[in-house]
N, C-alpha and C positions, 0 to 999 in steps of 0.2 A: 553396463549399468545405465539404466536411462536418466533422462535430465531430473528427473522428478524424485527418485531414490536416492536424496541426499542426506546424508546424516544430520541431524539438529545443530552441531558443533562444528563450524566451520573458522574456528578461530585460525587455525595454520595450515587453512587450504593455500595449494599451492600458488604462484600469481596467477592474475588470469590473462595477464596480457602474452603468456607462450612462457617456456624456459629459458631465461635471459636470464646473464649474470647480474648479480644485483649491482650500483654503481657504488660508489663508498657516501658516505654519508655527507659530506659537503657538496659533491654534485651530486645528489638525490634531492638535495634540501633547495638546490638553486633550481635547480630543474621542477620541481615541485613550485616553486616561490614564482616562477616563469608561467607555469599554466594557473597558478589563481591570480595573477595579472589580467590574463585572460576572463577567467570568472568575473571577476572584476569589471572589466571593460564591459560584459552581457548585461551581469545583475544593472549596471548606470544607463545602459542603451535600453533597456526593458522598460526599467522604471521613472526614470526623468519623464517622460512625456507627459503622465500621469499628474504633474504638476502646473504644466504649460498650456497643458485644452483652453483654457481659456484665451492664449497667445496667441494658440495657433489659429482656433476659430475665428479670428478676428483675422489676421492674417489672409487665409483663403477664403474668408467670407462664409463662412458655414457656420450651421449652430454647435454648441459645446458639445451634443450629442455625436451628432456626424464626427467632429475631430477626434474619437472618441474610440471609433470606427477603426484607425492607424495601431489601436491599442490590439484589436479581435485581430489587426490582420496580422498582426509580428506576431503572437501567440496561435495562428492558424498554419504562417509557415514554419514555426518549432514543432508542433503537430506533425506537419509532415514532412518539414522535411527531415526531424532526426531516423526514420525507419529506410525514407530513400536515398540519402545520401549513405548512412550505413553501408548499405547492399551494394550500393555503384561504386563504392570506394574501396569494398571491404580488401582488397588485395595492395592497398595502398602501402608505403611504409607508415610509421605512425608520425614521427616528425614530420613530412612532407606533409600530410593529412590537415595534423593541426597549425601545421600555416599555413596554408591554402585555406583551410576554413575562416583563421583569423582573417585575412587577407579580401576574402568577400565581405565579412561583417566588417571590416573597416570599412570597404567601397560603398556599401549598402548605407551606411550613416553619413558617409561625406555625399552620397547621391541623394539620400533624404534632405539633407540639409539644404540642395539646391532644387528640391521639388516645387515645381512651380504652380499646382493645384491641387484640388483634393484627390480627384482618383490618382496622381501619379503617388501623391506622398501612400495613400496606400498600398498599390502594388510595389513601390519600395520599402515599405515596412515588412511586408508577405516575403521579400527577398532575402530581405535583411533576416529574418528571422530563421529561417532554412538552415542554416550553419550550427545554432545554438544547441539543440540538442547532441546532435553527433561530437560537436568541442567535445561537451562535458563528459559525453559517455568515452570517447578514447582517451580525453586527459586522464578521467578514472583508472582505466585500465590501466594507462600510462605509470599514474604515481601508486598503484599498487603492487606494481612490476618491479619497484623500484624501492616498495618498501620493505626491511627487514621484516621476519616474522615473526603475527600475532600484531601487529600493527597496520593491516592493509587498509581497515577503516581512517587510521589517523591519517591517513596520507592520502586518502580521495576526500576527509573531512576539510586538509587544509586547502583541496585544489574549491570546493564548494566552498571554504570560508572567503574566498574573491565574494562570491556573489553577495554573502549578507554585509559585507563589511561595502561594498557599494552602496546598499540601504543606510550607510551611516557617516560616509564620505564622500562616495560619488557622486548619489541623486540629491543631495544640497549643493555641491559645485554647478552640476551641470545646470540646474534651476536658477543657482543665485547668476549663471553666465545667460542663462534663457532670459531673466529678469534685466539683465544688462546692457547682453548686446541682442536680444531678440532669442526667440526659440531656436532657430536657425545656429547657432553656436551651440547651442546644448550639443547639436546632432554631431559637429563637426568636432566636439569635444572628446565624446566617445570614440570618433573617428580616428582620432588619433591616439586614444588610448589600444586600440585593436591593432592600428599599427603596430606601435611599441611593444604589445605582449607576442605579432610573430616576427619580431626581432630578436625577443629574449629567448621565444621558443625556438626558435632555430640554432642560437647561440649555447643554450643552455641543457636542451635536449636530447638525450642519447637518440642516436638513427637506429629506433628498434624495429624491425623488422613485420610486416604483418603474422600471423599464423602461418603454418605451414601447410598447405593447399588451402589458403584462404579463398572463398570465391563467393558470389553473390548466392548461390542455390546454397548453399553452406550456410551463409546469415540466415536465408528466410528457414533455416530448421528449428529454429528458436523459434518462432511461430504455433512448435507442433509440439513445443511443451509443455505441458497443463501448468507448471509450477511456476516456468514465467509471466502465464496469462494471471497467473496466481497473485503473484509478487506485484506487476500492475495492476491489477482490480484493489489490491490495498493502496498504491499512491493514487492512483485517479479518485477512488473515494472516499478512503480513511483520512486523506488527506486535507481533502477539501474543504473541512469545518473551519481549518485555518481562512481561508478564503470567503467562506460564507461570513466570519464575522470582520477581517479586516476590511474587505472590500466597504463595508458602511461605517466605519468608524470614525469617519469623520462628522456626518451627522448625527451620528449617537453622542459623542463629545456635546456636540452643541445643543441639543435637540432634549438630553435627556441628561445628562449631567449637569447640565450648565455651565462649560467651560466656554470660556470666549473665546474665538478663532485662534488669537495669537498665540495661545499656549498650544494648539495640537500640533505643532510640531516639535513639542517635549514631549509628547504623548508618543508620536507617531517613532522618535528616539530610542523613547524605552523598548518599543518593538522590534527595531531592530538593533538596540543592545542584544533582546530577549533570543534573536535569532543567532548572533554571533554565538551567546554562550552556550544554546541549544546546541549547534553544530559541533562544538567545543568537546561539550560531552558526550555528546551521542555518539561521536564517533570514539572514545576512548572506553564507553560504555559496550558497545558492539564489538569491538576487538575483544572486550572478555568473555561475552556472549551474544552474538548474532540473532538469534531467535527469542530470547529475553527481552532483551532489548527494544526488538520489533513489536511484541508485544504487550512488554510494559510503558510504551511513549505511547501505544493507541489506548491503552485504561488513562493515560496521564491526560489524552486529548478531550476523553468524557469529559476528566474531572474539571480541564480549567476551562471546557467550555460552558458546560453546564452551569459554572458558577458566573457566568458572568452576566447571565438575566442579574443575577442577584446583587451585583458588584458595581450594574452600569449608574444607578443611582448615586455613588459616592464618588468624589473625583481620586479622593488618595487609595480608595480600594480597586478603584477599575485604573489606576495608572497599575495597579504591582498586578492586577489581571490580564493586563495587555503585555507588559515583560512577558508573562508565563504563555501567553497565547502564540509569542514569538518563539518560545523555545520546543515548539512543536515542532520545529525544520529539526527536529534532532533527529528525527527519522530518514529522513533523505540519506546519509551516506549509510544507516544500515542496509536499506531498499535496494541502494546503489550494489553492496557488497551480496546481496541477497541474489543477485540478477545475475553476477558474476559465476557465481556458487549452483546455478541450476541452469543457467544457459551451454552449458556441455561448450563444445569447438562453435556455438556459433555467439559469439563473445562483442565483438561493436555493435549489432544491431540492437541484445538484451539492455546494454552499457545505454544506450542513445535513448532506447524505447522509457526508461526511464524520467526525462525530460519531457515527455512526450504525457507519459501518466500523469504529470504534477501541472501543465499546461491547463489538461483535462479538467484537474481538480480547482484550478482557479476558475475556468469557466463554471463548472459547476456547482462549486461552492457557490460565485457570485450569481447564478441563476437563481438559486434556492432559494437564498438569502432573499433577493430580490424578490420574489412572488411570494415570501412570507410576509413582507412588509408591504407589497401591496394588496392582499388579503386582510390588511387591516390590522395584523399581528402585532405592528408596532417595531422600533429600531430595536428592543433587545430580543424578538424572536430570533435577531438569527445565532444567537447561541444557542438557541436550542436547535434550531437549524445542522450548526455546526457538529451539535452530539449527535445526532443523530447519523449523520455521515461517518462520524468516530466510531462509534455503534456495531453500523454496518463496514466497516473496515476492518473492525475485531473479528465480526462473524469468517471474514473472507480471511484473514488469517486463520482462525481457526479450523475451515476446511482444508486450508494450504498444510497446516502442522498437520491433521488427521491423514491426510492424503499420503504424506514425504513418508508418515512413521510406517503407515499402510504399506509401501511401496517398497520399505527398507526392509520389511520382514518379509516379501515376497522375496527381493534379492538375496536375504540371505536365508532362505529356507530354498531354492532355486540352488544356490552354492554348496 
């Protein structure tokens, strides 16, 4: 059967990380609790800096814009490097893997932290960032391997709940320590959270095995499946709307609502509560149906983007806007389990490319976004921005669903 003839129902496919015994439920649950440590440590290394541009410009001497710059280049080496680290490693064990990964994104933070100008702190951000997608996509793999069945979504939802729950406890430590002792701690903060998670992952982690004839030409086959390319053309663009409207929200706050600076980050809270509870359901949502799911969080992304030209006006209506805006990440562990499910034997590289798609959709969402509002558009076009992206993410699922059922009645008229 090829990758692309996959039945709609993939609730009790089998794991995808190979045929490994399941572990019992208390080391599943620690081992699982060990990779979104992990997550955790990413989503606060990602996102702190985002708070500090000002710190840091001052610091190296460059304008806000330029420090701005360390932001494209950690989300340029997640781009790339979740597809080549895949492929170079694919024969790795998985434990070994994701502490070695932890283990550079530790270095890469405590080496930023002693960057002494601007182009170095960027080609160390570009470094640092290379690890991030492949973590995710073999911890994935990881706690799906590991979860009972009809539950593989919940169990890569909790290894992604590290990353939102950073948004709501790590990226205020690390800020409130940027604010304290200098940005230069933020960096060494993470540092040492990335430690700590390949301590746990080492300690907590079954030594599972890669595939068997894992090898680099093996990964790049996933390449030559329609329905992968599929499943990424919905995160890079269906996704993005998130991105077109968070990325300005803080001038919309101020600019169009009229909140005062101090309160957006009550605003910026709700968002990611909005993401926690997203992630929350979406993945218990996709465990019951997979392709439901995928396709009813991209109608869910029209509706609360589109509402929020109309919402940005009121402070109490665009705060319960921005929750809902947040609970868009609920798509991520479907995507996740979607990639798994139609990447055949070539399984880290789908898992990783992942990361890779959603990277995309921040840049592109906050391009969009951007040249709406410098056309004059104003700070709430980019919700329409946003739907529009949601839009065209539905259409690309709904080639992806025509395509599979296509594909499923050739195999079974073939049989």
């Amino acid at each position: 059967m090829s990758g692309s003839a996959i039945p709609m129902q993939e609730d009790d496919a089998p794991a995808a990380a190979g045929s490994v015994p399941r572990a019992d439920g208390r080391r599943a649950a620690r081992a699982v609790l060990a990779l979104a440590v992990g997550g955790f440590g990413i989503g606060t290394g990602e996102f702190a800096i985002m708070g500090l541009l000002p710190d840091v410009a001052t610091d190296l001497r460059v304008t806000i814009p330029q420090a701005g710059h360390a932001i494209s280049a950690y989300a340029l080496g997640v781009v790339i490097g979740a597809p080549l680290l895949a492929v170079l490693t694919a024969g790795w064990g998985r434990r070994r893997l994701l502490v070695a990964l932890m283990a550079v994104f530790a270095l890469g933070n405590f080496a930023s932290a002693l960057a002494p100008g601007y182009l170095s702190l960027n080609g160390l951000r570009f470094l640092t960032g290379l690890p991030h997608g492949t973590y995710f996509g073999v911890a994935a793999l990881v706690a799906a391997s590991l979860a009972p069945p009809g539950r593989r979504a919940r169990a890569v939802g909790q290894v992604m709940l590290g990353l939102t729950v950073a948004t709501l406890i790590g990226v205020p430590i690390a800020a409130w320590l940027g604010q304290l002792l200098g940005w230069r701690a933020a960096f060494a903060f993470v540092g040492g959270i990335g430690l700590l998670s390949a301590a746990l992952v080492h300690r907590h982690v079954p030594d599972l095995p890669a595939q068997t004839g894992a090898s680099a030409l093996r990964e790049l086959g996933a390449l030559k499946r329609k329905q992968v390319w599929l499943t990424l053309g919905i995160g890079a663009i269906g996704f993005g709307g998130l991105f077109a409207v968070f990325s300005y929200i803080k001038p919309l706050l101020v600019e169009v609502t009229g909140v005062g600076e101090a309160w957006v980050p009550l605003f910026l809270a709700l968002f990611g509560l909005g993401m926690v509870m997203g992630n929350l359901v979406g993945a218990r949502l996709a465990d019951k149906s997979l392709m439901r799911t995928i396709g009813g969080l991209l109608l869910w992304s029209v509706l609360v983007l589109s509402a929020f030209y109309f919402t940005a006006h009121h402070a109490a209506a665009v705060a319960v806007n921005i929750f809902l805006v947040g609970t868009i990440v609920a798509i991520g562990p479907a995507l996740q389990i979607r990639l798994m499910d139609v990447a055949g034997d070539a399984q880290t590289l789908a898992a990783a490319l992942n990361h890779s798609a959603f990277n995309m959709a921040n840049a592109l969402g906050a391009w969009l976004g951007g040249l709406a509002i410098a056309a004059g558009f104003g700070w709430t076009s980019t919700g329409w921005v946003g739907t529009l992206l949601a839009l065209a993410g539905l259409g690309i699922f709904a080639v992806a669903l025509r395509s599979a059922r296509a594909d499923a009645r050739r195999t079974a008229s073939a049989g």
